[in-house]
C-alpha positions in Angstrom: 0.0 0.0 0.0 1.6 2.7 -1.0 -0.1 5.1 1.3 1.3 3.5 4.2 5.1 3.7 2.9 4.6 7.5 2.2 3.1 7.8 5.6 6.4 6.1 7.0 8.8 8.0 4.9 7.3 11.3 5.7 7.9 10.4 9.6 11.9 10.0 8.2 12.2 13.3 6.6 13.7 16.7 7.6 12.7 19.9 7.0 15.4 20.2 5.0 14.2 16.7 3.1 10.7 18.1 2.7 11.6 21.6 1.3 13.7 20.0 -1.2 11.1 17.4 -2.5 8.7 20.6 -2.7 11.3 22.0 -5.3 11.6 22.2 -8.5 14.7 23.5 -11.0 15.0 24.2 -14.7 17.7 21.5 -16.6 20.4 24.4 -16.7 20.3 24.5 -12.9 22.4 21.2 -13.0 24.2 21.4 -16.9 26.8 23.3 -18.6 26.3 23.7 -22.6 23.2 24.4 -24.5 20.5 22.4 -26.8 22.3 19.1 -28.1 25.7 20.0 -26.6 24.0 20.1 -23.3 25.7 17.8 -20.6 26.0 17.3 -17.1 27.6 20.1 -14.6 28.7 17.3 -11.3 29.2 20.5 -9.2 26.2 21.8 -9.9 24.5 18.4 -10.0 25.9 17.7 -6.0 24.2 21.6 -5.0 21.3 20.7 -6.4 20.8 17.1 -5.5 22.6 16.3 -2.7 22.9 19.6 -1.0 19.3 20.6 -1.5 17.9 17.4 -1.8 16.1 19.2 -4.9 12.7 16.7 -5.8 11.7 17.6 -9.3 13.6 18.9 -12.5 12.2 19.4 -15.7 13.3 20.9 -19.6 13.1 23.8 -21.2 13.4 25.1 -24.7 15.5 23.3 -27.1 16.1 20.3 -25.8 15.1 17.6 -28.3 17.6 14.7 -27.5 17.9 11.3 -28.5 16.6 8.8 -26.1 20.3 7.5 -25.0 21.3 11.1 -24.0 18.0 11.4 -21.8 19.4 8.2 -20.1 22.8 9.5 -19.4 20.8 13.3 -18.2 18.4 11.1 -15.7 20.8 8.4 -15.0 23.6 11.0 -13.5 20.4 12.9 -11.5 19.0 9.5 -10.5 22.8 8.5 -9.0 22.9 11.8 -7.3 19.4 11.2 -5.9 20.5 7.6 -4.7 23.5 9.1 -2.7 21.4 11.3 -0.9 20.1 10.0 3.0 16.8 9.0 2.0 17.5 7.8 -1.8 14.2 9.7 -3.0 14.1 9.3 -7.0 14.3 12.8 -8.4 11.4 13.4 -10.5 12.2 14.2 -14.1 9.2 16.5 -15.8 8.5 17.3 -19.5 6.1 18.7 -21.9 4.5 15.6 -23.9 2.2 17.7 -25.6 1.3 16.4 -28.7 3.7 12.9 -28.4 7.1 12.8 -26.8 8.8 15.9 -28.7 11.0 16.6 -26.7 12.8 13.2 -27.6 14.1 12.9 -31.2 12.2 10.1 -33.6 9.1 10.4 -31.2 6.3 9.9 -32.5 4.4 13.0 -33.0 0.4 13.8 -32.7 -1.7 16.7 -33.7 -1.9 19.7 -31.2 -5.2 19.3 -29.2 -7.1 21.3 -31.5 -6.5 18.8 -34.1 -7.4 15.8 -31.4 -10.4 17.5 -30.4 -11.5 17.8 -33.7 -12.0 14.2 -34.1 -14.3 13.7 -31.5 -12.8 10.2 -31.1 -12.1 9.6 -27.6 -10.2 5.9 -28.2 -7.9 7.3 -30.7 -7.0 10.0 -27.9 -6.6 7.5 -25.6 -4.2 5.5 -28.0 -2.0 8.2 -29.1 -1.3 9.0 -25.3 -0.6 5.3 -24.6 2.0 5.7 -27.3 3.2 9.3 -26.3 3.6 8.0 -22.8 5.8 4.6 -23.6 8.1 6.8 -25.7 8.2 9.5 -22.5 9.2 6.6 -20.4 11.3 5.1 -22.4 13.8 8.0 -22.2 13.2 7.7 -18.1 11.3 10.8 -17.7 7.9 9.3 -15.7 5.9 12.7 -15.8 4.7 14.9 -18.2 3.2 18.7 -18.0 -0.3 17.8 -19.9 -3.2 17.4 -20.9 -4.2 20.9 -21.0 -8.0 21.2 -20.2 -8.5 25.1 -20.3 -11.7 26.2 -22.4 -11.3 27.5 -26.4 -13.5 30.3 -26.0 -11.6 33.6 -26.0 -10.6 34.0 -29.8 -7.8 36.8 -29.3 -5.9 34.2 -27.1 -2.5 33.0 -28.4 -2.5 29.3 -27.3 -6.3 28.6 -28.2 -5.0 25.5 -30.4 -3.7 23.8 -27.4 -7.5 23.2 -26.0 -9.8 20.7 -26.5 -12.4 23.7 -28.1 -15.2 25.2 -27.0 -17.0 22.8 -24.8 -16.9 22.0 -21.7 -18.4 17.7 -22.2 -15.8 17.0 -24.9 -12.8 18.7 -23.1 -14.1 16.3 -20.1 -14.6 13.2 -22.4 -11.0 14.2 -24.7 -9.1 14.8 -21.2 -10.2 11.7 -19.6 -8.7 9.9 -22.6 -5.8 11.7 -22.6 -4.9 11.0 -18.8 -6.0 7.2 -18.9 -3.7 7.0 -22.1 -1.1 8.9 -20.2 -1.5 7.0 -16.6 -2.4 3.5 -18.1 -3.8 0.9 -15.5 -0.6 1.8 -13.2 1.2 4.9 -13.1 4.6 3.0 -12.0 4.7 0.9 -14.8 7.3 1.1 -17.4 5.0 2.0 -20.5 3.4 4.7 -18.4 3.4 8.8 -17.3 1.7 11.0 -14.3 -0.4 13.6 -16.0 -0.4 17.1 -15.5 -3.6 18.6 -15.7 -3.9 22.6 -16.6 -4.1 25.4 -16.0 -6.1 25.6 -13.1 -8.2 27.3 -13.6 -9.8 29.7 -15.9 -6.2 30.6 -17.9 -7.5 30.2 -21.1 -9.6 32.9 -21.4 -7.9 36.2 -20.2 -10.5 39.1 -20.7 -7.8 41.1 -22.7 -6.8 38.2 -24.7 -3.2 38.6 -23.2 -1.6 35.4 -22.4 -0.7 34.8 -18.3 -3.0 38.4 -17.9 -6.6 39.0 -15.5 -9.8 37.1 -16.6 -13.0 37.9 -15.1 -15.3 34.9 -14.3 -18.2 35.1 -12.3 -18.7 31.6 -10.0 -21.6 30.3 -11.8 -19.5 30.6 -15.5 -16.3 29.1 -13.9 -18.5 26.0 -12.3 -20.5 25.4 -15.4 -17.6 26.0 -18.1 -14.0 25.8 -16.7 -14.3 23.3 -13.7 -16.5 20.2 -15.2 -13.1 19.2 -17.0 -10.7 19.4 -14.2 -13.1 17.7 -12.1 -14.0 14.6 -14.5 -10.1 14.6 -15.3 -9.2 14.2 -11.2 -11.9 11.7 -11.2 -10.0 9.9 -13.7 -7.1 9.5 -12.0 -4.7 12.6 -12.8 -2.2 12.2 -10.5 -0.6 16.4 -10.8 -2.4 19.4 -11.3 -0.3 22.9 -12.5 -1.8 26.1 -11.4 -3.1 29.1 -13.6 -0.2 31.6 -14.2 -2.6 34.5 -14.3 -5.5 35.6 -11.8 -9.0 35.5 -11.7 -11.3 38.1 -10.4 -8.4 40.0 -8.7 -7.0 37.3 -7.1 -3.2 35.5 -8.6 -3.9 31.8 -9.2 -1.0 31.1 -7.1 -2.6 32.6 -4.0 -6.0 31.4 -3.9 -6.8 29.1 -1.6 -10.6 29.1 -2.4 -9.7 27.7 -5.6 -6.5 25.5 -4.7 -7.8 24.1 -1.2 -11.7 24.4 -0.7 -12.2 23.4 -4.7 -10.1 21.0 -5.9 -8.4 19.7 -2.5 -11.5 19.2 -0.2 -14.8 19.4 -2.9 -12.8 17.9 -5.7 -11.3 15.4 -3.5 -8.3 15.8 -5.4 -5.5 14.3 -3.3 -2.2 14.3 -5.8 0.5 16.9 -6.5 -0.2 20.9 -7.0 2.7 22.3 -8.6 3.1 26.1 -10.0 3.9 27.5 -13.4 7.3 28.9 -14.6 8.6 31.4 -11.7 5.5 32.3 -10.8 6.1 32.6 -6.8 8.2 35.2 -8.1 5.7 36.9 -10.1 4.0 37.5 -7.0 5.9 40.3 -6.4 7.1 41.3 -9.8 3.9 41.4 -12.0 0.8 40.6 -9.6 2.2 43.2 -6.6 0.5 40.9 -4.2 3.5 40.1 -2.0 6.4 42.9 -0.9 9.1 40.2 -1.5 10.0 36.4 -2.4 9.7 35.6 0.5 5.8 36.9 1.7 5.0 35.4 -1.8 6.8 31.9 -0.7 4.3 31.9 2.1 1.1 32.9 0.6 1.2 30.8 -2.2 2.3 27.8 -0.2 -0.5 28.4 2.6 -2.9 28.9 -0.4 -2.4 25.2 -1.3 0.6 24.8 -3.9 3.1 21.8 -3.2 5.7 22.3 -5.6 7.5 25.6 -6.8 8.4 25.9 -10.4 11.5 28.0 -8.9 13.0 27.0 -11.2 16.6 28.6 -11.8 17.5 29.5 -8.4 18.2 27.9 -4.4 15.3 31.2 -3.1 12.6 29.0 -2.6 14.3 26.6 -0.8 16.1 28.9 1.5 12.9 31.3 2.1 10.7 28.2 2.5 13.1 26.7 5.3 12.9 30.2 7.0 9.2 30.5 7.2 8.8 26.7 8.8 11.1 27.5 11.4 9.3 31.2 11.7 6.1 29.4 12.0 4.9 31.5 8.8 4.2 28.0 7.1 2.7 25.3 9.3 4.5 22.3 9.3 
């Protein structure tokens, strides 16, 4: 059960161990070079790993790699990870959007614009089974999709990577998508943890702006932007990532109506929230919510979020470890 061993290793863990496992670092945080050239930095590797104790990495930009380079980028986190006190396996995140492009000679799908288009739930389903063997295959067990926002705000820029307009076949074409992903068990070696976003209501910012204020009254955001997350937690989805931007006022990354009362105790969703791209940061530097890193640090982890997308810096970490031992964050 594997309740019961989590249970048991939380009891083992540190402070220290827990803050770590709640971060999360971009691929340059732990490599020297760029795009194909890129390889593994060991000093930086040992900060990050074994100093840290750093939980989750994931890629950025640019790095389309054969599968045998993957192995030796996991394989040298995955030996750091083993020399650390409690031999946690780092886990390795990726965007497996449309089939496993971020490895070379993947096998590539249409955008979800094109999959929604077909209205054929089984061949979703298929081309996720697919998309997730060839993720896996290069060792990385997680990837950063389906995305289940709405198609309804025209001006938007990523419109084609929804389902479309409607709230039943985003629910039916997401299910698919995370049962292709997640398979009958998550641990297997044909098999992914799913990523469901952007929770919630990111897809249709009133300017048209991406990451930029939409207005949703409750009723609109129950009947049009929640139905999908909900039938996709249902289904399994293991992760959720959180909205970038804010709705009515209030930063996605900060709300704990939405993050806690929503989807943790009325969703009953009981996996892994982690945030977008820097966006404790953006706390203070776009929303104006938080004085500093560190207020921001708090709120959004208070709010509900269990991983920070730091990702190319050691300030979560340290901040976070500060407010535990303030008694800002309860244990």
């Amino acid at each position: 059960n594997y309740s019961v061993q989590i249970e048991a290793l939380l009891k083992k863990m540190t402070i220290e161990e827990k803050v770590g496992q709640m971060t999360q670092l971009e691929i340059g945080q732990i490599t020297s070079g760029g795009d194909s050239s890129i390889k593994i930095d060991p000093v930086k590797l040992e900060k990050a790993i074994v100093q840290y104790k750093v939980g989750s990495i994931l890629n950025v930009n640019g790095h389309a790699l054969p599968v045998e380079r993957w192995w030796e980028i996991i394989g040298a986190i995955q030996e750091a990870s083993s020399r650390t006190r409690l031999k946690i396996p780092n886990i390795y995140g990726i965007d497996s959007i449309h089939g496993a492009n971020y490895i070379k000679g993947a096998t590539l799908f249409p955008q979800q614009i094109g999959m929604g288009a077909t209205w054929n739930p089984n061949l979703m389903q298929k081309a996720m089974e697919i998309t997730a063997m060839e993720t896996r295959a290069a060792a990385i067990p997680w990837s950063f999709s389906p995305v289940l926002d709405i198609g309804r705000q025209p001006m938007w820029p990523r419109f084609w990577e929804t389902f479309g307009e409607d709230p039943y076949l985003i629910s039916v074409m997401g299910v698919s998508f995370v049962r292709g992903l997640e398979g009958q068990n998550v641990a297997s070696d044909r098999s992914v943890a799913a990523s469901l976003k952007h929770y919630v209501g990111y897809g249709f910012p009133f300017s048209g702006r991406d990451r930029t204020t939409a207005l949703i009254p409750e009723n609109v955001l129950r009947e049009y932007h929640l139905p999908q997350f909900e039938a996709a937690v249902k289904a399994g989805a293991r992760t959720v990532m959180v909205n970038s931007a804010e709705v009515n006022g209030t930063p996605g990354h900060i709300n704990k109506y939405l993050l806690t009362d929503v989807l943790k105790n009325e969703l009953k969703f009981d996996g892994l929230i982690v945030s977008d791209w820097e966006d404790i940061k953006k706390l203070v530097s776009q929303w104006k919510v938080a004085k500093d890193e560190k207020e921001a640090t708090m709120m959004a982890i208070n709010a509900g979020i269990d991983m920070s997308m730091v990702p190319n810096s050691f300030i979560f970490s340290d901040l976070l470890l500060e407010l535990v031992k303030e008694r800002k964050v309860p244990m």
